[in-house]
C-alpha positions in Angstrom: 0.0 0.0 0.0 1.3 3.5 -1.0 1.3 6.4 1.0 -1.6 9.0 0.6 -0.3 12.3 1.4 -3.7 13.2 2.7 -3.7 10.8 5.4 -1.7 13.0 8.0 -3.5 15.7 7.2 -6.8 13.6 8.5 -5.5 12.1 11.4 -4.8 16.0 12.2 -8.5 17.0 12.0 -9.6 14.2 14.1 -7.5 14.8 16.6 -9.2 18.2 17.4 -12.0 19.1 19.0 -15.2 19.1 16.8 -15.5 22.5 15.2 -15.6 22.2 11.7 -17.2 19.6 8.7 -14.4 18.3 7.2 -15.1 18.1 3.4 -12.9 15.8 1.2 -12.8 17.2 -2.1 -10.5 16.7 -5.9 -10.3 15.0 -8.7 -11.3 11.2 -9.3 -9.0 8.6 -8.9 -6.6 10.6 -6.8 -7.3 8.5 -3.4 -9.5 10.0 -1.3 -11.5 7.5 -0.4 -8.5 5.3 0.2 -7.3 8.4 2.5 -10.0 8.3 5.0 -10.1 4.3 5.4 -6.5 4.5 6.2 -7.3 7.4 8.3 -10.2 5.7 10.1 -7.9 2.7 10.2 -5.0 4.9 11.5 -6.8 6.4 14.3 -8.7 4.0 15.5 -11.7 5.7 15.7 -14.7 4.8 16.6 -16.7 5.8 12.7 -18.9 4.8 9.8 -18.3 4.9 6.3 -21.2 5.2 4.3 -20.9 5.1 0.3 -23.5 7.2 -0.9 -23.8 6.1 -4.7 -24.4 2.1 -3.2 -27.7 2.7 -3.1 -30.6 3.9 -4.7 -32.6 4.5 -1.6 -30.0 8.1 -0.9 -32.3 10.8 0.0 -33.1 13.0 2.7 -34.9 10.7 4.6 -31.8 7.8 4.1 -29.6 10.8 4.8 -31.6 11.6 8.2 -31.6 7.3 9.3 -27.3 7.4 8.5 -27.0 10.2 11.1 -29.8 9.2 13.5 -27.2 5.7 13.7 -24.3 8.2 14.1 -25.7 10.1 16.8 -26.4 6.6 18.3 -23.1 5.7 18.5 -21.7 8.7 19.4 -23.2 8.9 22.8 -22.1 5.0 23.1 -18.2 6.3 22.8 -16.6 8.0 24.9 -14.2 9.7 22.2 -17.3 10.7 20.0 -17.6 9.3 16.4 -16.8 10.0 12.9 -19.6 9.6 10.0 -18.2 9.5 6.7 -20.7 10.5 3.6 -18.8 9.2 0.2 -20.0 11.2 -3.0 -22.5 13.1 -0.6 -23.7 14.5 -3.7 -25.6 12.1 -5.1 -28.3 12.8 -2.7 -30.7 15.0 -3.7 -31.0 18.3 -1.0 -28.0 16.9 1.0 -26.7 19.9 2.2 -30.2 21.5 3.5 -30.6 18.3 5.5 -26.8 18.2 6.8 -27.1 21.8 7.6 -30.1 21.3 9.5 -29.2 18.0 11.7 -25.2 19.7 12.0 -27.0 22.9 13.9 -29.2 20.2 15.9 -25.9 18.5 17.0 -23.8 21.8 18.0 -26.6 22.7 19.6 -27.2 19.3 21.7 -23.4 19.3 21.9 -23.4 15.8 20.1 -19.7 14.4 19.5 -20.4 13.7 16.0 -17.8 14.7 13.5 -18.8 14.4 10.1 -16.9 14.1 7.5 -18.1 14.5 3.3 -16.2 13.7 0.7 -16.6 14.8 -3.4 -15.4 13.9 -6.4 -15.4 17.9 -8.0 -15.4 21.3 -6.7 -18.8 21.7 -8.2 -20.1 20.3 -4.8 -18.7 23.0 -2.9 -20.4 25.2 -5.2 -23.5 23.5 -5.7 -23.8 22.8 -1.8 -21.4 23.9 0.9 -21.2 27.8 -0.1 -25.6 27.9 -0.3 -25.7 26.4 2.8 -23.2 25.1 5.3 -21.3 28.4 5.0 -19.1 29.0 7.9 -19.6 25.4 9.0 -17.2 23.3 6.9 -13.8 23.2 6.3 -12.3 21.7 3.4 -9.0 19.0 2.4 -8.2 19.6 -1.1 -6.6 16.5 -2.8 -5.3 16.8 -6.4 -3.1 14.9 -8.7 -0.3 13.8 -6.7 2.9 15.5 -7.4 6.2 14.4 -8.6 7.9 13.8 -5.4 4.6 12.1 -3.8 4.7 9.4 -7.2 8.2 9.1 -7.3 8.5 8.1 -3.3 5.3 5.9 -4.0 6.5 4.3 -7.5 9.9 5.2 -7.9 9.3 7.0 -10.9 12.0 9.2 -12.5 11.3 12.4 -13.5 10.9 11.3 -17.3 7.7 8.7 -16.2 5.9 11.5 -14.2 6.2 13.8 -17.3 4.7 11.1 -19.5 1.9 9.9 -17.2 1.7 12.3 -14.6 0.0 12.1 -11.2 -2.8 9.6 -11.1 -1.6 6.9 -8.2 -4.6 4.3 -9.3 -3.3 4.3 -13.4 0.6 4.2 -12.0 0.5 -0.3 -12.1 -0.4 0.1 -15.7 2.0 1.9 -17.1 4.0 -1.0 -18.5 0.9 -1.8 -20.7 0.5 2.3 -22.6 -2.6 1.3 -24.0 -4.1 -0.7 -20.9 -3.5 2.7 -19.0 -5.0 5.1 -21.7 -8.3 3.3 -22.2 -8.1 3.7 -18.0 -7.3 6.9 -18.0 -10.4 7.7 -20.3 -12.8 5.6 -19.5 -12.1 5.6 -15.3 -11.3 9.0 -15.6 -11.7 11.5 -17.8 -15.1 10.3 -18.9 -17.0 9.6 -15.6 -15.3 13.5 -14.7 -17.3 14.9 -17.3 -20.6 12.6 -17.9 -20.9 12.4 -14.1 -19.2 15.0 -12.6 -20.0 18.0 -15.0 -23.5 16.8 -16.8 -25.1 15.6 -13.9 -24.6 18.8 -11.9 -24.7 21.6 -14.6 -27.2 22.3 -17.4 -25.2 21.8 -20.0 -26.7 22.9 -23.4 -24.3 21.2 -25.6 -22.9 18.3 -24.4 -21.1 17.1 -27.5 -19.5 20.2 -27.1 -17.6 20.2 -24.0 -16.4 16.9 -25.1 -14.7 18.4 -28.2 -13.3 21.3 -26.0 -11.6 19.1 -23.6 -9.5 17.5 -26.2 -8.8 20.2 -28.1 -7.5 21.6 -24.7 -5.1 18.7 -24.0 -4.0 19.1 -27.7 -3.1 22.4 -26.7 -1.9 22.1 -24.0 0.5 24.9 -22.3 -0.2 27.1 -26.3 -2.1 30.3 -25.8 -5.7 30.1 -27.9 -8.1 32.8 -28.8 -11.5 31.9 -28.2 -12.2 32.7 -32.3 -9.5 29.7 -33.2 -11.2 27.6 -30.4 -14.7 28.3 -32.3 -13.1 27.6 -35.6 -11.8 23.9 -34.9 -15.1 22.9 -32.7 -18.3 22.0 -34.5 -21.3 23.4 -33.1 -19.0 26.0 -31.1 -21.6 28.7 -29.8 -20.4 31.4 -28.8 -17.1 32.4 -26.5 -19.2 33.1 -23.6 -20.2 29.5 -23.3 -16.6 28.3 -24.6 -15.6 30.2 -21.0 -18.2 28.9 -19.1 -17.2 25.5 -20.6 -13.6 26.0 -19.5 -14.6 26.8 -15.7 -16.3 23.4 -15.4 -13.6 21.2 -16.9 -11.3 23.2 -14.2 -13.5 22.4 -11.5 -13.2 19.2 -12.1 -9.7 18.8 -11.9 -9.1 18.3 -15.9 -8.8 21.4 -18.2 -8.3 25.2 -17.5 -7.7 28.7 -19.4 -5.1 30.5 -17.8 -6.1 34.3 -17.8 -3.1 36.9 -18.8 -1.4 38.8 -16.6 -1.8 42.8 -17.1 -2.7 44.4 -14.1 -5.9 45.3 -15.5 -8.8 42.8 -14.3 -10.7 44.3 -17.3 -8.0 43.2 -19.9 -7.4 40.1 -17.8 -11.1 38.6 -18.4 -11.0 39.8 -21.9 -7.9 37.8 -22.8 -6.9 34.9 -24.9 -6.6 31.9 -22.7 -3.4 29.6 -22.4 -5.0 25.9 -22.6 -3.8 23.9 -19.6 -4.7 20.1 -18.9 -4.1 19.7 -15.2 -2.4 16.6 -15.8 -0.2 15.8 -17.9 -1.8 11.9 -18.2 -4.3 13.7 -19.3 -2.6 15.1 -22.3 -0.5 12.1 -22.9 -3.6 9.2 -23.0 -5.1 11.8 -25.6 -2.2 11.5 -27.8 -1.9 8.8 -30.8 1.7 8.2 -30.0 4.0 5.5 -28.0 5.4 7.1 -24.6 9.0 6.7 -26.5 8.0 8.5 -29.8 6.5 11.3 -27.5 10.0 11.1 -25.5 11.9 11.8 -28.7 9.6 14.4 -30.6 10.9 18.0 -29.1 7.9 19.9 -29.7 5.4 17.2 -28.1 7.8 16.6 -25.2 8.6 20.5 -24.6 4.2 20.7 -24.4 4.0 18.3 -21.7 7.3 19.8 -19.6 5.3 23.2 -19.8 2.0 21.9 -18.8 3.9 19.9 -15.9 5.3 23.2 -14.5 2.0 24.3 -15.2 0.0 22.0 -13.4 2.2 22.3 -10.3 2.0 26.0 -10.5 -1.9 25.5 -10.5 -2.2 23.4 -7.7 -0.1 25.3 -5.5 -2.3 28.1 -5.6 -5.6 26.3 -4.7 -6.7 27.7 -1.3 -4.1 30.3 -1.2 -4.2 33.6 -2.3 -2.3 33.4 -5.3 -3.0 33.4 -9.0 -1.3 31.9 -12.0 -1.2 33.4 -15.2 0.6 34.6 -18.5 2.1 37.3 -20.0 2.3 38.3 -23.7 2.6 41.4 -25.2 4.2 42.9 -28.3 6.1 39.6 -29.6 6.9 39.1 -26.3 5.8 35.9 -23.3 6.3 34.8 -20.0 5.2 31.1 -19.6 3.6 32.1 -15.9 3.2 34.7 -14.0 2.7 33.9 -10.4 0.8 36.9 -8.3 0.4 36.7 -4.4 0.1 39.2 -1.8 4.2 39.0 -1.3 4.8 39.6 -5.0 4.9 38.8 -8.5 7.2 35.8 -9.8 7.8 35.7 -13.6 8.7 32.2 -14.8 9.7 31.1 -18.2 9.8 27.0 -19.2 12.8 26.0 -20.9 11.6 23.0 -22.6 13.9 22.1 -25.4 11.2 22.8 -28.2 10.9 25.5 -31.1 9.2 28.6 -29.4 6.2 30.9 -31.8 7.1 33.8 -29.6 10.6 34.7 -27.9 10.8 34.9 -24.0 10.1 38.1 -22.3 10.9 37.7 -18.9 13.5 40.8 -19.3 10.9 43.2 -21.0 8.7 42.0 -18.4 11.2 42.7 -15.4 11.6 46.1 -17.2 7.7 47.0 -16.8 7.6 45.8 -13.2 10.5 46.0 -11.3 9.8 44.1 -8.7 8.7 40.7 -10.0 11.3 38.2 -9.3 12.4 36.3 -12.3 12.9 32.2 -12.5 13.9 30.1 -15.4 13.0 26.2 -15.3 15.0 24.1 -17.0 19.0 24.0 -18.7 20.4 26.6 -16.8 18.1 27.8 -14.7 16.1 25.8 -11.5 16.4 21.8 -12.8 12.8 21.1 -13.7 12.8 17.9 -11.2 14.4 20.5 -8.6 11.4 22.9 -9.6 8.5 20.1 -9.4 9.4 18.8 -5.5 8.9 22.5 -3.9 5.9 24.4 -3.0 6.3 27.9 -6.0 5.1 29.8 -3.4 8.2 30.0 -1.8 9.8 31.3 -4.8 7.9 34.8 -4.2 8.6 34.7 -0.5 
Protein backbone atom coordinates (compact mmCIF):
# COMPACT_ATOMS: atom_id res chain seq x y z
CA UNK A 1 0.00 0.00 0.00
CA UNK A 2 1.28 3.47 -1.02
CA UNK A 3 1.26 6.42 1.01
CA UNK A 4 -1.63 8.96 0.61
CA UNK A 5 -0.34 12.34 1.35
CA UNK A 6 -3.66 13.17 2.71
CA UNK A 7 -3.68 10.79 5.44
CA UNK A 8 -1.70 13.04 7.95
CA UNK A 9 -3.54 15.75 7.19
CA UNK A 10 -6.79 13.62 8.48
CA UNK A 11 -5.54 12.07 11.35
CA UNK A 12 -4.82 15.96 12.17
CA UNK A 13 -8.54 16.98 12.05
CA UNK A 14 -9.62 14.16 14.07
CA UNK A 15 -7.47 14.80 16.58
CA UNK A 16 -9.19 18.20 17.36
CA UNK A 17 -12.04 19.09 18.98
CA UNK A 18 -15.19 19.07 16.82
CA UNK A 19 -15.49 22.53 15.15
CA UNK A 20 -15.63 22.20 11.65
CA UNK A 21 -17.16 19.57 8.72
CA UNK A 22 -14.40 18.26 7.18
CA UNK A 23 -15.14 18.07 3.35
CA UNK A 24 -12.92 15.80 1.24
CA UNK A 25 -12.81 17.16 -2.09
CA UNK A 26 -10.49 16.67 -5.88
CA UNK A 27 -10.26 15.03 -8.75
CA UNK A 28 -11.30 11.15 -9.29
CA UNK A 29 -8.97 8.60 -8.91
CA UNK A 30 -6.65 10.63 -6.83
CA UNK A 31 -7.35 8.45 -3.38
CA UNK A 32 -9.51 10.01 -1.34
CA UNK A 33 -11.55 7.45 -0.35
CA UNK A 34 -8.49 5.27 0.24
CA UNK A 35 -7.31 8.45 2.52
CA UNK A 36 -9.96 8.32 5.04
CA UNK A 37 -10.10 4.31 5.37
CA UNK A 38 -6.46 4.53 6.24
CA UNK A 39 -7.31 7.36 8.28
CA UNK A 40 -10.15 5.69 10.13
CA UNK A 41 -7.93 2.71 10.23
CA UNK A 42 -5.04 4.86 11.54
CA UNK A 43 -6.75 6.40 14.31
CA UNK A 44 -8.66 3.96 15.54
CA UNK A 45 -11.67 5.68 15.74
CA UNK A 46 -14.72 4.81 16.63
CA UNK A 47 -16.74 5.79 12.73
CA UNK A 48 -18.89 4.82 9.84
CA UNK A 49 -18.35 4.92 6.30
CA UNK A 50 -21.23 5.18 4.26
CA UNK A 51 -20.87 5.13 0.35
CA UNK A 52 -23.48 7.15 -0.92
CA UNK A 53 -23.82 6.06 -4.66
CA UNK A 54 -24.38 2.14 -3.21
CA UNK A 55 -27.70 2.67 -3.11
CA UNK A 56 -30.58 3.89 -4.72
CA UNK A 57 -32.59 4.48 -1.58
CA UNK A 58 -30.05 8.11 -0.94
CA UNK A 59 -32.33 10.78 -0.03
CA UNK A 60 -33.07 13.00 2.66
CA UNK A 61 -34.94 10.75 4.57
CA UNK A 62 -31.84 7.82 4.10
CA UNK A 63 -29.57 10.81 4.76
CA UNK A 64 -31.55 11.57 8.15
CA UNK A 65 -31.58 7.34 9.29
CA UNK A 66 -27.31 7.37 8.54
CA UNK A 67 -26.99 10.25 11.15
CA UNK A 68 -29.83 9.23 13.51
CA UNK A 69 -27.17 5.71 13.68
CA UNK A 70 -24.29 8.15 14.13
CA UNK A 71 -25.70 10.13 16.83
CA UNK A 72 -26.43 6.62 18.26
CA UNK A 73 -23.13 5.75 18.53
CA UNK A 74 -21.75 8.70 19.38
CA UNK A 75 -23.23 8.88 22.77
CA UNK A 76 -22.11 4.97 23.15
CA UNK A 77 -18.23 6.30 22.81
CA UNK A 78 -16.61 7.97 24.90
CA UNK A 79 -14.15 9.73 22.24
CA UNK A 80 -17.32 10.74 20.00
CA UNK A 81 -17.63 9.33 16.39
CA UNK A 82 -16.81 9.97 12.86
CA UNK A 83 -19.59 9.59 10.00
CA UNK A 84 -18.23 9.54 6.69
CA UNK A 85 -20.68 10.46 3.60
CA UNK A 86 -18.80 9.19 0.16
CA UNK A 87 -20.01 11.17 -2.95
CA UNK A 88 -22.45 13.13 -0.65
CA UNK A 89 -23.72 14.53 -3.66
CA UNK A 90 -25.57 12.14 -5.09
CA UNK A 91 -28.29 12.82 -2.69
CA UNK A 92 -30.69 15.03 -3.74
CA UNK A 93 -31.04 18.31 -1.05
CA UNK A 94 -28.02 16.88 1.04
CA UNK A 95 -26.72 19.88 2.22
CA UNK A 96 -30.18 21.51 3.49
CA UNK A 97 -30.58 18.27 5.45
CA UNK A 98 -26.76 18.17 6.77
CA UNK A 99 -27.13 21.75 7.58
CA UNK A 100 -30.14 21.27 9.54
CA UNK A 101 -29.17 18.03 11.66
CA UNK A 102 -25.19 19.75 11.96
CA UNK A 103 -27.05 22.93 13.93
CA UNK A 104 -29.20 20.18 15.87
CA UNK A 105 -25.90 18.49 17.03
CA UNK A 106 -23.83 21.76 17.97
CA UNK A 107 -26.59 22.72 19.60
CA UNK A 108 -27.15 19.30 21.71
CA UNK A 109 -23.35 19.31 21.91
CA UNK A 110 -23.38 15.76 20.05
CA UNK A 111 -19.72 14.37 19.53
CA UNK A 112 -20.41 13.68 16.05
CA UNK A 113 -17.75 14.71 13.50
CA UNK A 114 -18.77 14.42 10.13
CA UNK A 115 -16.93 14.07 7.49
CA UNK A 116 -18.06 14.52 3.28
CA UNK A 117 -16.16 13.66 0.66
CA UNK A 118 -16.62 14.76 -3.45
CA UNK A 119 -15.39 13.90 -6.38
CA UNK A 120 -15.41 17.86 -7.96
CA UNK A 121 -15.35 21.34 -6.68
CA UNK A 122 -18.82 21.74 -8.16
CA UNK A 123 -20.07 20.32 -4.80
CA UNK A 124 -18.70 22.98 -2.93
CA UNK A 125 -20.41 25.21 -5.24
CA UNK A 126 -23.46 23.51 -5.67
CA UNK A 127 -23.81 22.81 -1.78
CA UNK A 128 -21.38 23.85 0.86
CA UNK A 129 -21.22 27.85 -0.07
CA UNK A 130 -25.56 27.90 -0.26
CA UNK A 131 -25.72 26.40 2.82
CA UNK A 132 -23.19 25.09 5.30
CA UNK A 133 -21.32 28.35 4.98
CA UNK A 134 -19.06 29.03 7.90
CA UNK A 135 -19.64 25.41 9.00
CA UNK A 136 -17.19 23.27 6.89
CA UNK A 137 -13.82 23.17 6.32
CA UNK A 138 -12.32 21.68 3.36
CA UNK A 139 -9.03 19.03 2.39
CA UNK A 140 -8.24 19.61 -1.06
CA UNK A 141 -6.63 16.49 -2.81
CA UNK A 142 -5.31 16.81 -6.40
CA UNK A 143 -3.13 14.91 -8.73
CA UNK A 144 -0.27 13.82 -6.66
CA UNK A 145 2.90 15.47 -7.41
CA UNK A 146 6.19 14.38 -8.59
CA UNK A 147 7.89 13.75 -5.39
CA UNK A 148 4.59 12.09 -3.77
CA UNK A 149 4.72 9.37 -7.24
CA UNK A 150 8.22 9.12 -7.32
CA UNK A 151 8.50 8.14 -3.35
CA UNK A 152 5.29 5.93 -4.01
CA UNK A 153 6.47 4.32 -7.49
CA UNK A 154 9.91 5.20 -7.91
CA UNK A 155 9.33 7.00 -10.90
CA UNK A 156 12.01 9.23 -12.48
CA UNK A 157 11.27 12.40 -13.45
CA UNK A 158 10.88 11.34 -17.28
CA UNK A 159 7.66 8.71 -16.25
CA UNK A 160 5.88 11.49 -14.24
CA UNK A 161 6.19 13.82 -17.29
CA UNK A 162 4.75 11.06 -19.50
CA UNK A 163 1.89 9.90 -17.25
CA UNK A 164 1.67 12.33 -14.58
CA UNK A 165 -0.05 12.10 -11.16
CA UNK A 166 -2.84 9.58 -11.14
CA UNK A 167 -1.59 6.95 -8.22
CA UNK A 168 -4.61 4.34 -9.35
CA UNK A 169 -3.26 4.33 -13.39
CA UNK A 170 0.64 4.18 -11.99
CA UNK A 171 0.52 -0.28 -12.09
CA UNK A 172 -0.41 0.14 -15.66
CA UNK A 173 1.96 1.89 -17.10
CA UNK A 174 4.01 -1.01 -18.47
CA UNK A 175 0.89 -1.83 -20.75
CA UNK A 176 0.54 2.30 -22.62
CA UNK A 177 -2.57 1.28 -24.00
CA UNK A 178 -4.14 -0.67 -20.91
CA UNK A 179 -3.46 2.71 -19.02
CA UNK A 180 -5.00 5.08 -21.66
CA UNK A 181 -8.29 3.29 -22.20
CA UNK A 182 -8.08 3.65 -18.03
CA UNK A 183 -7.33 6.91 -18.01
CA UNK A 184 -10.37 7.73 -20.29
CA UNK A 185 -12.80 5.64 -19.51
CA UNK A 186 -12.09 5.63 -15.32
CA UNK A 187 -11.28 8.97 -15.59
CA UNK A 188 -11.69 11.45 -17.78
CA UNK A 189 -15.09 10.34 -18.87
CA UNK A 190 -17.02 9.64 -15.59
CA UNK A 191 -15.26 13.51 -14.67
CA UNK A 192 -17.33 14.94 -17.28
CA UNK A 193 -20.58 12.61 -17.88
CA UNK A 194 -20.86 12.36 -14.15
CA UNK A 195 -19.25 14.97 -12.58
CA UNK A 196 -19.99 18.03 -14.98
CA UNK A 197 -23.47 16.81 -16.80
CA UNK A 198 -25.10 15.64 -13.89
CA UNK A 199 -24.55 18.82 -11.95
CA UNK A 200 -24.68 21.56 -14.60
CA UNK A 201 -27.19 22.26 -17.38
CA UNK A 202 -25.16 21.83 -20.05
CA UNK A 203 -26.71 22.87 -23.37
CA UNK A 204 -24.28 21.19 -25.60
CA UNK A 205 -22.88 18.34 -24.43
CA UNK A 206 -21.12 17.14 -27.49
CA UNK A 207 -19.45 20.19 -27.10
CA UNK A 208 -17.58 20.20 -24.00
CA UNK A 209 -16.41 16.93 -25.12
CA UNK A 210 -14.68 18.36 -28.16
CA UNK A 211 -13.28 21.32 -25.99
CA UNK A 212 -11.62 19.12 -23.64
CA UNK A 213 -9.55 17.51 -26.21
CA UNK A 214 -8.81 20.21 -28.08
CA UNK A 215 -7.48 21.62 -24.66
CA UNK A 216 -5.12 18.73 -24.00
CA UNK A 217 -3.96 19.08 -27.68
CA UNK A 218 -3.08 22.43 -26.73
CA UNK A 219 -1.95 22.13 -23.96
CA UNK A 220 0.49 24.90 -22.30
CA UNK A 221 -0.22 27.07 -26.30
CA UNK A 222 -2.10 30.32 -25.82
CA UNK A 223 -5.67 30.09 -27.89
CA UNK A 224 -8.05 32.78 -28.82
CA UNK A 225 -11.50 31.92 -28.23
CA UNK A 226 -12.25 32.74 -32.25
CA UNK A 227 -9.50 29.65 -33.22
CA UNK A 228 -11.18 27.57 -30.42
CA UNK A 229 -14.69 28.30 -32.29
CA UNK A 230 -13.09 27.57 -35.55
CA UNK A 231 -11.81 23.89 -34.94
CA UNK A 232 -15.09 22.93 -32.69
CA UNK A 233 -18.28 22.04 -34.48
CA UNK A 234 -21.31 23.44 -33.12
CA UNK A 235 -18.99 26.04 -31.12
CA UNK A 236 -21.60 28.66 -29.78
CA UNK A 237 -20.38 31.44 -28.77
CA UNK A 238 -17.06 32.43 -26.46
CA UNK A 239 -19.23 33.09 -23.65
CA UNK A 240 -20.17 29.49 -23.26
CA UNK A 241 -16.57 28.27 -24.58
CA UNK A 242 -15.55 30.23 -20.95
CA UNK A 243 -18.17 28.93 -19.08
CA UNK A 244 -17.19 25.51 -20.59
CA UNK A 245 -13.57 25.96 -19.50
CA UNK A 246 -14.58 26.78 -15.74
CA UNK A 247 -16.31 23.43 -15.43
CA UNK A 248 -13.55 21.17 -16.86
CA UNK A 249 -11.34 23.21 -14.23
CA UNK A 250 -13.47 22.41 -11.46
CA UNK A 251 -13.20 19.18 -12.07
CA UNK A 252 -9.73 18.78 -11.91
CA UNK A 253 -9.07 18.27 -15.92
CA UNK A 254 -8.82 21.37 -18.25
CA UNK A 255 -8.28 25.17 -17.47
CA UNK A 256 -7.69 28.72 -19.38
CA UNK A 257 -5.12 30.53 -17.77
CA UNK A 258 -6.11 34.29 -17.79
CA UNK A 259 -3.14 36.89 -18.84
CA UNK A 260 -1.35 38.84 -16.56
CA UNK A 261 -1.81 42.84 -17.14
CA UNK A 262 -2.67 44.40 -14.13
CA UNK A 263 -5.89 45.29 -15.52
CA UNK A 264 -8.75 42.82 -14.27
CA UNK A 265 -10.67 44.32 -17.34
CA UNK A 266 -7.98 43.22 -19.90
CA UNK A 267 -7.36 40.07 -17.76
CA UNK A 268 -11.09 38.57 -18.39
CA UNK A 269 -10.98 39.81 -21.90
CA UNK A 270 -7.94 37.83 -22.85
CA UNK A 271 -6.95 34.91 -24.88
CA UNK A 272 -6.64 31.92 -22.68
CA UNK A 273 -3.40 29.57 -22.42
CA UNK A 274 -4.97 25.91 -22.56
CA UNK A 275 -3.80 23.87 -19.63
CA UNK A 276 -4.67 20.11 -18.86
CA UNK A 277 -4.08 19.66 -15.17
CA UNK A 278 -2.42 16.59 -15.79
CA UNK A 279 -0.22 15.79 -17.92
CA UNK A 280 -1.79 11.87 -18.22
CA UNK A 281 -4.31 13.71 -19.33
CA UNK A 282 -2.65 15.08 -22.30
CA UNK A 283 -0.46 12.09 -22.94
CA UNK A 284 -3.57 9.24 -22.99
CA UNK A 285 -5.10 11.81 -25.56
CA UNK A 286 -2.22 11.45 -27.83
CA UNK A 287 -1.89 8.81 -30.78
CA UNK A 288 1.65 8.21 -30.03
CA UNK A 289 4.00 5.54 -27.99
CA UNK A 290 5.42 7.09 -24.61
CA UNK A 291 9.00 6.71 -26.52
CA UNK A 292 8.03 8.55 -29.79
CA UNK A 293 6.46 11.31 -27.50
CA UNK A 294 9.96 11.11 -25.53
CA UNK A 295 11.90 11.80 -28.75
CA UNK A 296 9.63 14.43 -30.56
CA UNK A 297 10.93 17.97 -29.09
CA UNK A 298 7.94 19.85 -29.69
CA UNK A 299 5.44 17.22 -28.11
CA UNK A 300 7.77 16.61 -25.21
CA UNK A 301 8.57 20.50 -24.63
CA UNK A 302 4.24 20.72 -24.38
CA UNK A 303 4.03 18.27 -21.75
CA UNK A 304 7.32 19.80 -19.58
CA UNK A 305 5.35 23.24 -19.83
CA UNK A 306 2.02 21.87 -18.83
CA UNK A 307 3.90 19.93 -15.92
CA UNK A 308 5.31 23.24 -14.51
CA UNK A 309 1.99 24.28 -15.24
CA UNK A 310 0.01 21.95 -13.35
CA UNK A 311 2.21 22.30 -10.34
CA UNK A 312 1.98 26.03 -10.52
CA UNK A 313 -1.89 25.45 -10.47
CA UNK A 314 -2.24 23.36 -7.68
CA UNK A 315 -0.13 25.27 -5.48
CA UNK A 316 -2.26 28.15 -5.60
CA UNK A 317 -5.62 26.31 -4.73
CA UNK A 318 -6.71 27.66 -1.28
CA UNK A 319 -4.15 30.26 -1.18
CA UNK A 320 -4.22 33.63 -2.34
CA UNK A 321 -2.29 33.37 -5.31
CA UNK A 322 -3.02 33.41 -9.00
CA UNK A 323 -1.29 31.92 -12.00
CA UNK A 324 -1.18 33.39 -15.24
CA UNK A 325 0.59 34.58 -18.49
CA UNK A 326 2.12 37.35 -19.97
CA UNK A 327 2.27 38.30 -23.74
CA UNK A 328 2.60 41.42 -25.20
CA UNK A 329 4.18 42.91 -28.29
CA UNK A 330 6.14 39.56 -29.61
CA UNK A 331 6.91 39.12 -26.29
CA UNK A 332 5.83 35.92 -23.34
CA UNK A 333 6.34 34.85 -20.03
CA UNK A 334 5.17 31.12 -19.65
CA UNK A 335 3.59 32.14 -15.93
CA UNK A 336 3.24 34.66 -13.96
CA UNK A 337 2.67 33.92 -10.39
CA UNK A 338 0.75 36.91 -8.32
CA UNK A 339 0.43 36.69 -4.45
CA UNK A 340 0.14 39.24 -1.76
CA UNK A 341 4.21 39.03 -1.32
CA UNK A 342 4.76 39.64 -5.03
CA UNK A 343 4.86 38.77 -8.49
CA UNK A 344 7.19 35.84 -9.85
CA UNK A 345 7.76 35.72 -13.63
CA UNK A 346 8.71 32.16 -14.76
CA UNK A 347 9.69 31.05 -18.17
CA UNK A 348 9.79 27.02 -19.17
CA UNK A 349 12.80 25.95 -20.86
CA UNK A 350 11.57 23.01 -22.63
CA UNK A 351 13.87 22.12 -25.43
CA UNK A 352 11.19 22.77 -28.20
CA UNK A 353 10.90 25.54 -31.07
CA UNK A 354 9.24 28.58 -29.41
CA UNK A 355 6.21 30.94 -31.75
CA UNK A 356 7.08 33.79 -29.55
CA UNK A 357 10.64 34.70 -27.88
CA UNK A 358 10.76 34.89 -24.02
CA UNK A 359 10.11 38.06 -22.33
CA UNK A 360 10.94 37.70 -18.86
CA UNK A 361 13.54 40.79 -19.32
CA UNK A 362 10.86 43.20 -21.00
CA UNK A 363 8.71 42.01 -18.39
CA UNK A 364 11.20 42.67 -15.39
CA UNK A 365 11.57 46.11 -17.17
CA UNK A 366 7.68 46.96 -16.77
CA UNK A 367 7.56 45.78 -13.23
CA UNK A 368 10.46 46.04 -11.35
CA UNK A 369 9.76 44.13 -8.65
CA UNK A 370 8.66 40.69 -9.96
CA UNK A 371 11.32 38.18 -9.26
CA UNK A 372 12.37 36.30 -12.32
CA UNK A 373 12.94 32.25 -12.52
CA UNK A 374 13.87 30.14 -15.38
CA UNK A 375 12.95 26.22 -15.30
CA UNK A 376 15.02 24.07 -17.01
CA UNK A 377 18.97 24.04 -18.73
CA UNK A 378 20.45 26.65 -16.84
CA UNK A 379 18.09 27.77 -14.72
CA UNK A 380 16.13 25.79 -11.53
CA UNK A 381 16.43 21.84 -12.77
CA UNK A 382 12.75 21.08 -13.73
CA UNK A 383 12.80 17.88 -11.18
CA UNK A 384 14.43 20.45 -8.60
CA UNK A 385 11.39 22.93 -9.61
CA UNK A 386 8.51 20.08 -9.40
CA UNK A 387 9.44 18.84 -5.50
CA UNK A 388 8.95 22.49 -3.95
CA UNK A 389 5.95 24.41 -2.97
CA UNK A 390 6.28 27.92 -6.05
CA UNK A 391 5.13 29.84 -3.39
CA UNK A 392 8.23 30.05 -1.79
CA UNK A 393 9.84 31.32 -4.75
CA UNK A 394 7.92 34.77 -4.23
CA UNK A 395 8.64 34.74 -0.46
Amino acid sequence: MYHNPAINTILLRFSEPRRFIQVITGPRQVGKTTAIREALNRGKVSSTYIACDSTEMADSIWLRQQWEMGRASATKSKTGHVLVFDEIQKVPRWSETVKALWDQDTANETQLKIVLLGSSALLVKKGLTESLAGRFERIRMRQWSYTEMSSAFGWDIDTYILFGGYPGAAPLTGDPQRWRGYVVDSLVDPAISRDILQMERIDKPALLRQLFQLGCAYSGQIVSYVKLMGQLQDAGNTTTLAHYLHLTADAGLLRGLAAYSGSMVRTKASSPKLLALDTGLVTAHLNLEPAAIRSAPQVWGRLVESAVGAHLVKSCEGAQAEIQYWRERGREVDYVLKTPSGIAAIEVKSGRRRETPPGIGRFVDRWPDAKPFLVGDGGIPLKEFLSIDPLSLVG
